[in-house]
TORPA-4810 file (N, C-alpha, C, O; in nm, 3 decimals):
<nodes>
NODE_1_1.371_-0.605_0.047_1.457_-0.494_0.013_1.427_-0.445_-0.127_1.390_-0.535_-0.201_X
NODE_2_1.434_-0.324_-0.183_1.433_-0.248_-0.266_1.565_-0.219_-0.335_1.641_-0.202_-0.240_X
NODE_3_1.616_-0.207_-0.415_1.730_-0.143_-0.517_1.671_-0.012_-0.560_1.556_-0.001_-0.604_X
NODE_4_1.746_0.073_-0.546_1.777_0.203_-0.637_1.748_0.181_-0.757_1.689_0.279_-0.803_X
NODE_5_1.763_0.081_-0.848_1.744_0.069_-0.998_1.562_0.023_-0.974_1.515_0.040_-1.086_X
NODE_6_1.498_-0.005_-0.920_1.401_-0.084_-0.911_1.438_-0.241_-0.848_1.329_-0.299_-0.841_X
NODE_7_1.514_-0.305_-0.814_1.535_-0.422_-0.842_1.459_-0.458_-0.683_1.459_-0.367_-0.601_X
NODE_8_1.405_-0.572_-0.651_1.315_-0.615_-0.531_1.362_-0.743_-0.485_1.382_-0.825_-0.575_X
NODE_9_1.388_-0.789_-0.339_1.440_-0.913_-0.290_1.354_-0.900_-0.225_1.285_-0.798_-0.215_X
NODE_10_1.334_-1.059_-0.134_1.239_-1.077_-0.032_1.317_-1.206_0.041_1.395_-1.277_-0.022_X
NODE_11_1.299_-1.217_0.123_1.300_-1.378_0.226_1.222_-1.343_0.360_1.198_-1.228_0.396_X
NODE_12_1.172_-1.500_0.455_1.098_-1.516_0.544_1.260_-1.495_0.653_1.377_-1.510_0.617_X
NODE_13_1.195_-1.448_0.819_1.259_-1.438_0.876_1.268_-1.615_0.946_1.246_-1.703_0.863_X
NODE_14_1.292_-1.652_1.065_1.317_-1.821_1.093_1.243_-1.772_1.257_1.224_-1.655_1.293_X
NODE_15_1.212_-1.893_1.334_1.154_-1.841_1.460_1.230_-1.741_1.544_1.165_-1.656_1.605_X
NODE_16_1.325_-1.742_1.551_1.436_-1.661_1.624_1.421_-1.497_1.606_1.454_-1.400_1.675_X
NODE_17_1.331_-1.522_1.434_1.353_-1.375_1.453_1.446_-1.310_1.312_1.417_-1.203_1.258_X
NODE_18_1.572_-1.406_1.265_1.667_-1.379_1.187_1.655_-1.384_1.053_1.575_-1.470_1.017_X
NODE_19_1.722_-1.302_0.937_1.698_-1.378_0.797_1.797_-1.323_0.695_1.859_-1.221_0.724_X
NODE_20_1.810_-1.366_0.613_1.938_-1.382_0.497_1.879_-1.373_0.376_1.800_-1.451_0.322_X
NODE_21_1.927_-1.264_0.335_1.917_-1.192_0.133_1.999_-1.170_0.077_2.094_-1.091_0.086_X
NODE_22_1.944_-1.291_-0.034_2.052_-1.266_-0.108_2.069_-1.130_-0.200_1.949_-1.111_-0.224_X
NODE_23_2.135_-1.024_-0.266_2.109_-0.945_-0.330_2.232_-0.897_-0.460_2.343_-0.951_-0.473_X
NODE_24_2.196_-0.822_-0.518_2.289_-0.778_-0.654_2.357_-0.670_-0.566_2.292_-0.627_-0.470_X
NODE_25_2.527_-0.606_-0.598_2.590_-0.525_-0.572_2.484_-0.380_-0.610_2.428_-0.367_-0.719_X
NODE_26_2.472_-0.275_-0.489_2.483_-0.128_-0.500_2.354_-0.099_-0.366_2.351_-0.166_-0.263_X
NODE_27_2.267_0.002_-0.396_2.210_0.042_-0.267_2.068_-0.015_-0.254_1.978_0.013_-0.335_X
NODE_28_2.055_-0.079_-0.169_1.914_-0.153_-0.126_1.847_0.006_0.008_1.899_0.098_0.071_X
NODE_29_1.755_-0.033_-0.006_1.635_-0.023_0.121_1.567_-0.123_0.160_1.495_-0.186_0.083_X
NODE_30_1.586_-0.161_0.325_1.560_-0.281_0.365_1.450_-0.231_0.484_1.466_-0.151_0.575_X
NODE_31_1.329_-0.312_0.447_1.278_-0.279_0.562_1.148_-0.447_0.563_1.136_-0.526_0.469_X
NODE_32_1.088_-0.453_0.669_1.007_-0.536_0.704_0.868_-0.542_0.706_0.791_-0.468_0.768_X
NODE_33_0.834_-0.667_0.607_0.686_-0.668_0.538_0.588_-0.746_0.593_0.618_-0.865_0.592_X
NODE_34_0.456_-0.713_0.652_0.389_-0.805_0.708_0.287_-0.890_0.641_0.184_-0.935_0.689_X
NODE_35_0.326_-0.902_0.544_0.210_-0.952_0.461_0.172_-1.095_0.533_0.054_-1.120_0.559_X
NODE_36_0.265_-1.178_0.561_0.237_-1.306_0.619_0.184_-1.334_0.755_0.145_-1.441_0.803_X
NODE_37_0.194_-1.182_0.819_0.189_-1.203_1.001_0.074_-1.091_1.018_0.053_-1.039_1.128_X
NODE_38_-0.010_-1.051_0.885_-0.136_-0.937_0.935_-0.191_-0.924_1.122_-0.199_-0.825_1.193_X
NODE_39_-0.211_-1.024_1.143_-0.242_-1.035_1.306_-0.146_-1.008_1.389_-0.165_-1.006_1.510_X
NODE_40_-0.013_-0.980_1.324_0.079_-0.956_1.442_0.049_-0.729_1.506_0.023_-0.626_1.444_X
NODE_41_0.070_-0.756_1.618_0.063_-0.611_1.667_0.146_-0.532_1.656_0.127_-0.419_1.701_X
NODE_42_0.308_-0.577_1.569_0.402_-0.530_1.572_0.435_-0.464_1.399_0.432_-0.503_1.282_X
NODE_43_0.456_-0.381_1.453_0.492_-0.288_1.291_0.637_-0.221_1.286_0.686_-0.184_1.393_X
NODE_44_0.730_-0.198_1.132_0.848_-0.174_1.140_0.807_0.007_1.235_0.708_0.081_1.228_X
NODE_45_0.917_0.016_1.301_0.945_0.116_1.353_1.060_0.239_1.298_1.177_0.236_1.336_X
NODE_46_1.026_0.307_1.237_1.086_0.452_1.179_1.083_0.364_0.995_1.017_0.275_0.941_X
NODE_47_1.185_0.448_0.959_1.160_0.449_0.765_1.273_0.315_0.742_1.336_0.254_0.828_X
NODE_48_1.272_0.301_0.631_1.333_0.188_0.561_1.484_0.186_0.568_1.528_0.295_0.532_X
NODE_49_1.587_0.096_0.604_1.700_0.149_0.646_1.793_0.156_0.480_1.800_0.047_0.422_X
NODE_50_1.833_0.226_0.438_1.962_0.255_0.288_2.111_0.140_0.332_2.199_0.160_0.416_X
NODE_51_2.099_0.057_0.268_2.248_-0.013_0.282_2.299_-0.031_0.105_2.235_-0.066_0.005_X
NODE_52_2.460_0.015_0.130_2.524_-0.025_-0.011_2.589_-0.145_0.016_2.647_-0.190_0.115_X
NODE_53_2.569_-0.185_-0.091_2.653_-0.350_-0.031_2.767_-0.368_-0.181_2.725_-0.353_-0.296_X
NODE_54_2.875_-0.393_-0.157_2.936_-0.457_-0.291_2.951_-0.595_-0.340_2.882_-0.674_-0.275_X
NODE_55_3.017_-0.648_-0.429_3.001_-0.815_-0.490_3.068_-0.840_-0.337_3.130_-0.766_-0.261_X
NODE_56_3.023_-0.989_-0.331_3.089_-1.053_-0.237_3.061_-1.022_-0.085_3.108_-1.109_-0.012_X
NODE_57_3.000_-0.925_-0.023_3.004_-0.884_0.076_2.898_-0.917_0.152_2.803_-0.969_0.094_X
NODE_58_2.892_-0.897_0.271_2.777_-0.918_0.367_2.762_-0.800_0.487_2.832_-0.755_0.578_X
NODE_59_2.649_-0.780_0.440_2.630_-0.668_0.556_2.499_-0.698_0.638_2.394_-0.751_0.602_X
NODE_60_2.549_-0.630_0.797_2.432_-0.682_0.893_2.288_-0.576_0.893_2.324_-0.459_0.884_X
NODE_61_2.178_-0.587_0.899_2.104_-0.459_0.902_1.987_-0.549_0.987_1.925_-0.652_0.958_X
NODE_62_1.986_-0.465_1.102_1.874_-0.490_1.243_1.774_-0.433_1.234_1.776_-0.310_1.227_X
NODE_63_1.626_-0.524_1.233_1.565_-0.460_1.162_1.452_-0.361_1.350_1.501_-0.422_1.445_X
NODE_64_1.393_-0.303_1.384_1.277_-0.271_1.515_1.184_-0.289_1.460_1.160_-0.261_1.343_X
NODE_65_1.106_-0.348_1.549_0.987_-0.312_1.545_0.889_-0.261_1.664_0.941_-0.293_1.771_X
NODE_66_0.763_-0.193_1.683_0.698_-0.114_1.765_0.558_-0.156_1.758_0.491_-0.178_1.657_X
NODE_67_0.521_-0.164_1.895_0.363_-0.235_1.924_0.273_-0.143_1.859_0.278_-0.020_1.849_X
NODE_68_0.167_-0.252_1.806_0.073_-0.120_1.745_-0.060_-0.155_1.846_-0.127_-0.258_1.838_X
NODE_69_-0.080_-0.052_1.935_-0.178_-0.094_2.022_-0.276_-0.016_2.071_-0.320_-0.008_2.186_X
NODE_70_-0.320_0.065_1.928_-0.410_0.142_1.871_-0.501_0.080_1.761_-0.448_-0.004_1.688_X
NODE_71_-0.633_0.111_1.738_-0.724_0.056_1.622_-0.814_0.159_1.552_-0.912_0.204_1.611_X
NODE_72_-0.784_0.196_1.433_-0.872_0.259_1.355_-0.948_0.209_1.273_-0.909_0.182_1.160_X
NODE_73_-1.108_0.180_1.324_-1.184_0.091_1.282_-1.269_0.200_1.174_-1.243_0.320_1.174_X
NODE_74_-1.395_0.126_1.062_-1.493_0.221_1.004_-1.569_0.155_0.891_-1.563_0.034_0.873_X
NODE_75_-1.638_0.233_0.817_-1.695_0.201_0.704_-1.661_0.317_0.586_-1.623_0.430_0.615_X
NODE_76_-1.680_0.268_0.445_-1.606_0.252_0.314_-1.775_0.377_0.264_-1.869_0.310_0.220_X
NODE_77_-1.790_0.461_0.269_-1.926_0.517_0.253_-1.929_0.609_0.122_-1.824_0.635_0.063_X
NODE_78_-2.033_0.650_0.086_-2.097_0.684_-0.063_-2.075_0.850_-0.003_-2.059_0.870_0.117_X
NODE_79_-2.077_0.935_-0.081_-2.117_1.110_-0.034_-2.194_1.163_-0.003_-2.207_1.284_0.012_X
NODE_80_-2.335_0.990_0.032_-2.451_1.038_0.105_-2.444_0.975_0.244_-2.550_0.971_0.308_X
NODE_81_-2.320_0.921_0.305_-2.299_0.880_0.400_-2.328_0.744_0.398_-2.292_0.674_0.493_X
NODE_82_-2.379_0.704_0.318_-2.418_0.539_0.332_-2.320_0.446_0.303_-2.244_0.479_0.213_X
NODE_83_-2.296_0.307_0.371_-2.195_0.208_0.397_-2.176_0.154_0.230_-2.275_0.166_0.157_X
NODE_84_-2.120_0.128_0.204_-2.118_0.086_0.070_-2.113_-0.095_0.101_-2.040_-0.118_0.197_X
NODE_85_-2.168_-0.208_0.047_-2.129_-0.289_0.150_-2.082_-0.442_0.058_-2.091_-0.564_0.079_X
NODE_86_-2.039_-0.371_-0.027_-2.008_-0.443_-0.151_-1.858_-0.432_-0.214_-1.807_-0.486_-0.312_X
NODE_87_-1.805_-0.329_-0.103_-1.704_-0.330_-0.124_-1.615_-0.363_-0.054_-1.618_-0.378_0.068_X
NODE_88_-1.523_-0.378_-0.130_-1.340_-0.430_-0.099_-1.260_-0.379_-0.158_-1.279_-0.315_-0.262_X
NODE_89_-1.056_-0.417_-0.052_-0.947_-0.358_-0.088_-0.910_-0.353_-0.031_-0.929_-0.442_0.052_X
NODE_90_-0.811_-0.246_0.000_-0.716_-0.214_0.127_-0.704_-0.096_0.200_-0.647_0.004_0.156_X
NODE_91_-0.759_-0.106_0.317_-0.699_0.064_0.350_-0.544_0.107_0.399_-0.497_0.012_0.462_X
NODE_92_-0.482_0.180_0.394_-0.332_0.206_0.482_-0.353_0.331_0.544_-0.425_0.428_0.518_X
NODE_93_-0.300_0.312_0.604_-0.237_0.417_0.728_-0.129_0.443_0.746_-0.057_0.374_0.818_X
NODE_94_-0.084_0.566_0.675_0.079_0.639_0.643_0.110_0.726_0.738_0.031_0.787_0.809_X
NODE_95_0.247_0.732_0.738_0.278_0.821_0.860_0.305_0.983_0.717_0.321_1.101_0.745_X
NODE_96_0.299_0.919_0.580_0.342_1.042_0.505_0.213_1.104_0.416_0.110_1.052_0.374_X
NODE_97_0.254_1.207_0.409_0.124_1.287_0.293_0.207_1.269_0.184_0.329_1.255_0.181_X
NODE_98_0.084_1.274_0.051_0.133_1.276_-0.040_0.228_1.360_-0.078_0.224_1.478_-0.043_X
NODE_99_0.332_1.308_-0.159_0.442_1.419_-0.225_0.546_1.438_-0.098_0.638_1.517_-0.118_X
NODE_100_0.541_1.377_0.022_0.678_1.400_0.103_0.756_1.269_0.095_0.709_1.167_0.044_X
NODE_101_0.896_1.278_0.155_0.949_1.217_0.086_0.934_1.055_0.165_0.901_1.023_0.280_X
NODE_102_0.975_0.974_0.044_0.930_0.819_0.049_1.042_0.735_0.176_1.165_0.740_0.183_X
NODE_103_0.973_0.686_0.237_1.008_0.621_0.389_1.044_0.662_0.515_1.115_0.596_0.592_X
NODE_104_0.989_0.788_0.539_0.936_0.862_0.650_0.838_0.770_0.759_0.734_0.719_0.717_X
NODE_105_0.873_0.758_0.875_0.776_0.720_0.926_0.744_0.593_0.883_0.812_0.531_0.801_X
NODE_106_0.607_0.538_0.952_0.531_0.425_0.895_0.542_0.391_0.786_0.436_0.333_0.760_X
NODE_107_0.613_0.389_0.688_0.586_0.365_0.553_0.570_0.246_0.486_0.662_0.164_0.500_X
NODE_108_0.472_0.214_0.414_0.467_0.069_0.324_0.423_0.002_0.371_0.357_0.052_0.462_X
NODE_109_0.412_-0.141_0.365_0.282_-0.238_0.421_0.269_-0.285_0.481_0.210_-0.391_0.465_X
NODE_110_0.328_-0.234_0.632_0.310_-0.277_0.786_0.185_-0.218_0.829_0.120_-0.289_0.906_X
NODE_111_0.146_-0.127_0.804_0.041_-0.086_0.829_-0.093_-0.048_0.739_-0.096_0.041_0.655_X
NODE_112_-0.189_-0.123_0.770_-0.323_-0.158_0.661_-0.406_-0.265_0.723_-0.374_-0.318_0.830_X
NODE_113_-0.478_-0.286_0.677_-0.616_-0.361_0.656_-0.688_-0.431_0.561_-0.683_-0.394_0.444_X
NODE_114_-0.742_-0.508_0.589_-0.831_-0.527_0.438_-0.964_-0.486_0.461_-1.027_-0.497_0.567_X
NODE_115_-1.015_-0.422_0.321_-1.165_-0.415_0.395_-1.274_-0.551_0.334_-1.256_-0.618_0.232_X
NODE_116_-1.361_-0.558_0.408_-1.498_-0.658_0.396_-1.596_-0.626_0.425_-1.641_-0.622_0.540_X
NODE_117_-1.664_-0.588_0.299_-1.794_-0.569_0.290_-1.815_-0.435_0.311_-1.930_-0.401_0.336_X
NODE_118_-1.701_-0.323_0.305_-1.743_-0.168_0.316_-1.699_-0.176_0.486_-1.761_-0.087_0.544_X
NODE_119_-1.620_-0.246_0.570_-1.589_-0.202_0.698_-1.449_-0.285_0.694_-1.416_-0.396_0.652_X
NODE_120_-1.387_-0.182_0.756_-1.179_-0.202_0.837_-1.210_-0.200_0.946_-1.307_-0.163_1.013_X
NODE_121_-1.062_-0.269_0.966_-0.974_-0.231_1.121_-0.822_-0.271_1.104_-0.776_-0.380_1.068_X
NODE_122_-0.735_-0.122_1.152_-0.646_-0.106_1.123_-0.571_-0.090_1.258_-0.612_-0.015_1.347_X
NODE_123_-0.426_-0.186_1.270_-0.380_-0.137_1.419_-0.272_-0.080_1.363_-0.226_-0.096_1.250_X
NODE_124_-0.230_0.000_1.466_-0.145_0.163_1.422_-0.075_0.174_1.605_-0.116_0.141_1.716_X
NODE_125_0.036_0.235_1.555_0.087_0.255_1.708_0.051_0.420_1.717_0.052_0.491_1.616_X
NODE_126_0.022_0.469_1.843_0.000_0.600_1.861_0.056_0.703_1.738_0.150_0.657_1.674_X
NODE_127_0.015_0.822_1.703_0.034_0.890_1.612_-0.017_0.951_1.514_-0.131_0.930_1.557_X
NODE_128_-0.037_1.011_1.415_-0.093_1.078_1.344_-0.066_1.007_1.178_0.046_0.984_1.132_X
NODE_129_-0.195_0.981_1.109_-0.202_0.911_0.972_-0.269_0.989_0.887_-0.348_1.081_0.905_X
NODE_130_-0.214_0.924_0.769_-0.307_0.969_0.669_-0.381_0.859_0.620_-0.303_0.798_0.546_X
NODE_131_-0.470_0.812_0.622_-0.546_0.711_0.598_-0.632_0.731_0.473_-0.706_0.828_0.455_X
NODE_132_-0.606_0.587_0.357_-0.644_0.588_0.242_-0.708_0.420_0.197_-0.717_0.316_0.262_X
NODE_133_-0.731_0.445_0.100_-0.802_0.331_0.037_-0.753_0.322_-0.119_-0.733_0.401_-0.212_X
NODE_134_-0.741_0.141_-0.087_-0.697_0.145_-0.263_-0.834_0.016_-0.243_-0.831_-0.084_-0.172_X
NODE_135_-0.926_0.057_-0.316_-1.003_0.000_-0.401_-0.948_-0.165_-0.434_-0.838_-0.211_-0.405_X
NODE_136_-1.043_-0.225_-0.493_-0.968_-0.375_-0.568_-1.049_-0.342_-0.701_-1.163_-0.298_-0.715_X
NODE_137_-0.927_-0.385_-0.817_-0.966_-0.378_-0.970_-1.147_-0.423_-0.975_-1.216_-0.499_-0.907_X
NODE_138_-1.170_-0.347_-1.072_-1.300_-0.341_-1.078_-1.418_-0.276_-1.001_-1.534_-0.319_-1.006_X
NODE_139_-1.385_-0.187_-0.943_-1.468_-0.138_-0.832_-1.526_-0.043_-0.903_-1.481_-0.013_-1.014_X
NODE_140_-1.666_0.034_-0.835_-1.689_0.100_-0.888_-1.661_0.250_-0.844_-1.668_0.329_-0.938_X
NODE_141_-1.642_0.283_-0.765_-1.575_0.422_-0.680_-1.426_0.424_-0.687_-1.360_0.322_-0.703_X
NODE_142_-1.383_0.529_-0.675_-1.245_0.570_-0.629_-1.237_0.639_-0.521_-1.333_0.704_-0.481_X
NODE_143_-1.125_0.634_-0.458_-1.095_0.673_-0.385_-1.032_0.830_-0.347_-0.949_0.861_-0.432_X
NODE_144_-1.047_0.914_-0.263_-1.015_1.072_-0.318_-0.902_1.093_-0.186_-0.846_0.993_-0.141_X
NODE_145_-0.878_1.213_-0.137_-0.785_1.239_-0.065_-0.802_1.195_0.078_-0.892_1.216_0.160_X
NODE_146_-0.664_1.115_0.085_-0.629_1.062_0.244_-0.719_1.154_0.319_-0.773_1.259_0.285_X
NODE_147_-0.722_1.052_0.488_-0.810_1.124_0.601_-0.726_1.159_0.660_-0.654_1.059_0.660_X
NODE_148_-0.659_1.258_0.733_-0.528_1.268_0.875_-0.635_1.246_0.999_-0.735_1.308_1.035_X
NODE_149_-0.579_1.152_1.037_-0.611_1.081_1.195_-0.525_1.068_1.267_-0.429_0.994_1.247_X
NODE_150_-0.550_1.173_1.417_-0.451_1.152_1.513_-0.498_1.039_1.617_-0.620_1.039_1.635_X
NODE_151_-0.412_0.925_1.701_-0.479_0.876_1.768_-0.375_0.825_1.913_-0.252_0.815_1.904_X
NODE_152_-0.405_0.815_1.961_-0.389_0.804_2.123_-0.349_0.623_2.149_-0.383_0.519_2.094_X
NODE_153_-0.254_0.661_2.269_-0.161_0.468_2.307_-0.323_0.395_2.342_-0.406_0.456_2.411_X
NODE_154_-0.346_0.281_2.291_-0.464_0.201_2.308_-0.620_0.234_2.295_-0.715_0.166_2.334_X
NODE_155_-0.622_0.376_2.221_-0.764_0.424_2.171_-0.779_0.328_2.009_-0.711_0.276_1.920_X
NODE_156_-0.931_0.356_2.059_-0.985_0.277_1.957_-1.069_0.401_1.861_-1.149_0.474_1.918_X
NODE_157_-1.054_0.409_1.774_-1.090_0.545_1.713_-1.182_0.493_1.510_-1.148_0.433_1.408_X
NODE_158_-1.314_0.573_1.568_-1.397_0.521_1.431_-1.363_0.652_1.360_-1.372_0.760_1.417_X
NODE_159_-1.321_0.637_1.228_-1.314_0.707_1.087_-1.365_0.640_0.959_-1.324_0.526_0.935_X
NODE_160_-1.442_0.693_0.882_-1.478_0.625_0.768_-1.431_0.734_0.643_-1.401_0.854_0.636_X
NODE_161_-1.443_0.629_0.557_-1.369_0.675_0.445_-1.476_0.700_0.328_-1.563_0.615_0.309_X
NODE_162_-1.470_0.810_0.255_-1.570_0.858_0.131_-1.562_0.808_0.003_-1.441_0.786_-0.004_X
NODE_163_-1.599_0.783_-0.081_-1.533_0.739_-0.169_-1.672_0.762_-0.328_-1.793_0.741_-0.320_X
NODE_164_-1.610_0.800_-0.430_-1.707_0.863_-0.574_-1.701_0.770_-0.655_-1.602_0.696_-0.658_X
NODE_165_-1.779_0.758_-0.717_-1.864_0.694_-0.807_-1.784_0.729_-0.943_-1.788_0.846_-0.981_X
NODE_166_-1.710_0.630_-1.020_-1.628_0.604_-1.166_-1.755_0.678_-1.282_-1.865_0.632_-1.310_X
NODE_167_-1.701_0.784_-1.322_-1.769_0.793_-1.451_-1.669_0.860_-1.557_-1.720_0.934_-1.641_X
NODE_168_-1.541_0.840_-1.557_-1.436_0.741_-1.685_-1.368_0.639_-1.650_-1.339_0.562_-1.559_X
NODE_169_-1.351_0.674_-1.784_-1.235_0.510_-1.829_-1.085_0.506_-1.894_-1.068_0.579_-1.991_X
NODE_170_-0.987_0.435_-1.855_-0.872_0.401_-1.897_-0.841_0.306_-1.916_-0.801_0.232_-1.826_X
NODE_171_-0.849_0.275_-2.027_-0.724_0.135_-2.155_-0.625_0.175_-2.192_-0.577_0.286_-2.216_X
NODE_172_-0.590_0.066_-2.197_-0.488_0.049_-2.318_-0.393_-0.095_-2.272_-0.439_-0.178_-2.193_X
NODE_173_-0.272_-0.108_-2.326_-0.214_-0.196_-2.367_-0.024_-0.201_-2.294_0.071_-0.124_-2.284_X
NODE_174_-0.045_-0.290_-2.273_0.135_-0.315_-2.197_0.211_-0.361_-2.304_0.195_-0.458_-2.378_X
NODE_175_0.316_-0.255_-2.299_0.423_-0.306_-2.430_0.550_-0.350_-2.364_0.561_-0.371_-2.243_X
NODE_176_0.628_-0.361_-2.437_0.775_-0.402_-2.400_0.872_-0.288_-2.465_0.811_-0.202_-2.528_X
NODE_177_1.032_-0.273_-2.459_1.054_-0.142_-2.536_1.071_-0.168_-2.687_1.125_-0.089_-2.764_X
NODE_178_1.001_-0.325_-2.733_1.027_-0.279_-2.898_0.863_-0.259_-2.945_0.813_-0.274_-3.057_X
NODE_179_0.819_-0.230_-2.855_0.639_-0.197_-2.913_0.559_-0.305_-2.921_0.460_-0.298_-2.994_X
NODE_180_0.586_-0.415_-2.856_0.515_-0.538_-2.899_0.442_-0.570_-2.761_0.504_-0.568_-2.655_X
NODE_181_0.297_-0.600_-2.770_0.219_-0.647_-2.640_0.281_-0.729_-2.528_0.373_-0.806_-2.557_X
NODE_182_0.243_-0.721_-2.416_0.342_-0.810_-2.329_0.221_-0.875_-2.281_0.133_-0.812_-2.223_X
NODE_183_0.210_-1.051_-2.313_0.101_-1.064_-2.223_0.145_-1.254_-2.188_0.237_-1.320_-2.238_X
NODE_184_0.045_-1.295_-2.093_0.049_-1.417_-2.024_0.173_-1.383_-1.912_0.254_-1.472_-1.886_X
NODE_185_0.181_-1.286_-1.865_0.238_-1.200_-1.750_0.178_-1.174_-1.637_0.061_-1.138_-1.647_X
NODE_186_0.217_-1.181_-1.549_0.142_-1.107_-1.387_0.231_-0.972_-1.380_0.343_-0.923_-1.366_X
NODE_187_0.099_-0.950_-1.399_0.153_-0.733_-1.402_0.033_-0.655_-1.300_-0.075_-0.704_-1.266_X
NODE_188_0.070_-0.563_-1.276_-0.015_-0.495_-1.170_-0.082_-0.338_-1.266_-0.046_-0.365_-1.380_X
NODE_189_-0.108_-0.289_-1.269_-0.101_-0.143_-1.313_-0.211_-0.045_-1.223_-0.315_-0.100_-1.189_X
NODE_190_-0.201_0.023_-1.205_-0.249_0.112_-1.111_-0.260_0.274_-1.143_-0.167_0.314_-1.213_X
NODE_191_-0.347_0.365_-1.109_-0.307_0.533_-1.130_-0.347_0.557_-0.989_-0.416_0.494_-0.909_X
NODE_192_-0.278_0.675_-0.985_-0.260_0.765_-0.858_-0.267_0.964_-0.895_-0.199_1.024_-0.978_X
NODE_193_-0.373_1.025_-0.799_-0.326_1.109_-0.839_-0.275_1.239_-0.703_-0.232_1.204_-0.593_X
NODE_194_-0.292_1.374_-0.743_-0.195_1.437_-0.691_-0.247_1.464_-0.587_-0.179_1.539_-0.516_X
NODE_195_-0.394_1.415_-0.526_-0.453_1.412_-0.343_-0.401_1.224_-0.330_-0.479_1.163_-0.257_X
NODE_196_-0.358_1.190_-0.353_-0.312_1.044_-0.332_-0.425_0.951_-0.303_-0.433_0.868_-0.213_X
NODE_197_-0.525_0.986_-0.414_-0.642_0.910_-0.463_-0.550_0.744_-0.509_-0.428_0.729_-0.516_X
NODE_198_-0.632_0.667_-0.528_-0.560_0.563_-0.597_-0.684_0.458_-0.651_-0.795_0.438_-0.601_X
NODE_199_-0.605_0.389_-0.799_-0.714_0.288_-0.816_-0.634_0.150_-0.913_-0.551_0.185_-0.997_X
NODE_200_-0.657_0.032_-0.900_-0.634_-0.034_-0.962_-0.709_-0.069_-1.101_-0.819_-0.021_-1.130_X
NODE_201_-0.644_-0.147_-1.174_-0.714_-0.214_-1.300_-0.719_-0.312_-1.339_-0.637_-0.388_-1.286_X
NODE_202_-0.792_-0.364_-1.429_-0.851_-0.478_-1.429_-0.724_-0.543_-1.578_-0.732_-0.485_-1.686_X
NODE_203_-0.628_-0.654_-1.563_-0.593_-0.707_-1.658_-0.621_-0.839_-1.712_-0.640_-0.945_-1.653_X
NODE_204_-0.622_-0.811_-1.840_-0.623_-0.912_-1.963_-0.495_-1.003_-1.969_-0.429_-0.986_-2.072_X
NODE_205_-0.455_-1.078_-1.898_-0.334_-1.116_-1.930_-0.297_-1.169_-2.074_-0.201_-1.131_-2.142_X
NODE_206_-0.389_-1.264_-2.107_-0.412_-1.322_-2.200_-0.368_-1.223_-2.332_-0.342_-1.274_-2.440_X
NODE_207_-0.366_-1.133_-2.319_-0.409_-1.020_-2.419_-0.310_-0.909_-2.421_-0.277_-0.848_-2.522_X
NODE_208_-0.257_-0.884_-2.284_-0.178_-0.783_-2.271_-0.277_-0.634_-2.278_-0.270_-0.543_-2.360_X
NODE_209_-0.356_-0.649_-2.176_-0.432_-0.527_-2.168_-0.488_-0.503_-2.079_-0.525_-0.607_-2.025_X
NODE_210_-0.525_-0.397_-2.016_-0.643_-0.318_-1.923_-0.728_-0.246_-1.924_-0.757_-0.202_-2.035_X
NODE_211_-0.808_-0.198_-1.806_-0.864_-0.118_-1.782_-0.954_-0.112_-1.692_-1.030_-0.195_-1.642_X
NODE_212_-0.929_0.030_-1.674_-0.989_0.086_-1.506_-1.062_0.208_-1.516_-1.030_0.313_-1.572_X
NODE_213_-1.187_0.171_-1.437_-1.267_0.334_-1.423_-1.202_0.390_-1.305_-1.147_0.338_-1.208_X
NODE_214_-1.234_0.565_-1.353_-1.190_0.599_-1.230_-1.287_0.755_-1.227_-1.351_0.785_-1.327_X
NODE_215_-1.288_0.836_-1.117_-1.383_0.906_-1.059_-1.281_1.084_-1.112_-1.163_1.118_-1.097_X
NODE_216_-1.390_1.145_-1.168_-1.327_1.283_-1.189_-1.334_1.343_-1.100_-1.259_1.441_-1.106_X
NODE_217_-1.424_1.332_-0.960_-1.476_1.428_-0.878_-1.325_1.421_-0.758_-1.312_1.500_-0.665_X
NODE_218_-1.221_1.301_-0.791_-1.156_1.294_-0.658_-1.027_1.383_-0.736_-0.928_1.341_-0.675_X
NODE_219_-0.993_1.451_-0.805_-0.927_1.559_-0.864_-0.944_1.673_-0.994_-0.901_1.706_-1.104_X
NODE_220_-1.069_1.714_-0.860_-1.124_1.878_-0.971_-1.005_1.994_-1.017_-1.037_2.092_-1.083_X
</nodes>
């Protein structure tokens, strides 16, 4: 679950199926994460459900889920068509375009892949995606604007993804709000831009610092 303020809960469901969070009073978004069950065929079905909860209270929220029994397989390729085969990350498959609004549809990390070696496979229940790639820190390409892929109950459908060659760079430094480095932390940092390109970066924990190349050509 998610909080309105930022705030993030998690727990495992039990064989049955069932599970219990604990959370702070006001409005969560609850929805279901597959990070632990990648092989499962089942993905949350519609957007993230909004519950307000107050101190003390308990509220029930059921979560669906929907067979994904579709596969969008491919390769990770250069702008001369060639497999890149050195690379890795993640691809997803959104039911949203960039800039509409957040938990529409498929949304969040029921649906994805990892890639190996410059080739995915992604299961998706019938429907129409936007299919993207986030890179892993240090890569040398970025990633440029989602693919829209429509696909059919139990088609197996090849799309590959393009991806440009880093020629800048972004540093700098994680502070806290009195200006002072924040480091020996697990922090993530990431940019995104307005074709819902995306790229990670590489941190210094030690240090309280980063940095990430990233590609001018994926927002002329």
């Amino acid at each position: 679950g998610e909080g309105g303020g930022g705030g993030w809960a998690g727990t495992n469901t039990d064989s049955n199926g069932n599970f219990s969070l604990k959370v702070f009073p006001g409005k969560w978004m609850v929805q279901m994460d597959m990070w632990g069950a990648r092989d499962s065929k089942y993905v949350l079905d519609g957007k993230p459900q909004q519950v307000s909860i107050g101190s003390g209270e308990t509220k029930t929220v059921n979560i669906s889920l929907v067979k994904a029994n579709s596969t969008i397989a491919g390769s990770i390729v250069d702008t001369n068509g060639s497999v890149i085969s050195d690379m890795w990350g993640w691809v997803f498959a959104n039911k949203n375009k960039s800039g509409e609004e957040e938990g529409e549809g498929f949304d969040g990390p029921g649906l994805g892949g990892s890639v190996n070696k410059g080739q995915f496979s992604v299961s998706v229940p019938a429907g129409t995606y936007q299919l993207g790639l986030g890179p892993m820190p240090g890569s040398s390409y970025s990633s440029g604007e989602p693919v829209s892929v429509t696909i059919a109950d139990g088609q197996t459908l090849t799309q590959n993804i393009t991806v440009y060659p880093n020629d800048m760079t972004i540093t700098g430094s994680i502070k806290d709000e009195n200006g002072s480095t924040v480091s020996n932390v697990f922090m993530q940092v990431f940019a995104t831009n307005k074709n819902g390109g995306w790229q990670n970066a590489t941190i210094n924990q030690s240090t309280g610092t980063y940095s990430m190349s990233v590609s001018s050509a994926v927002d002329p």
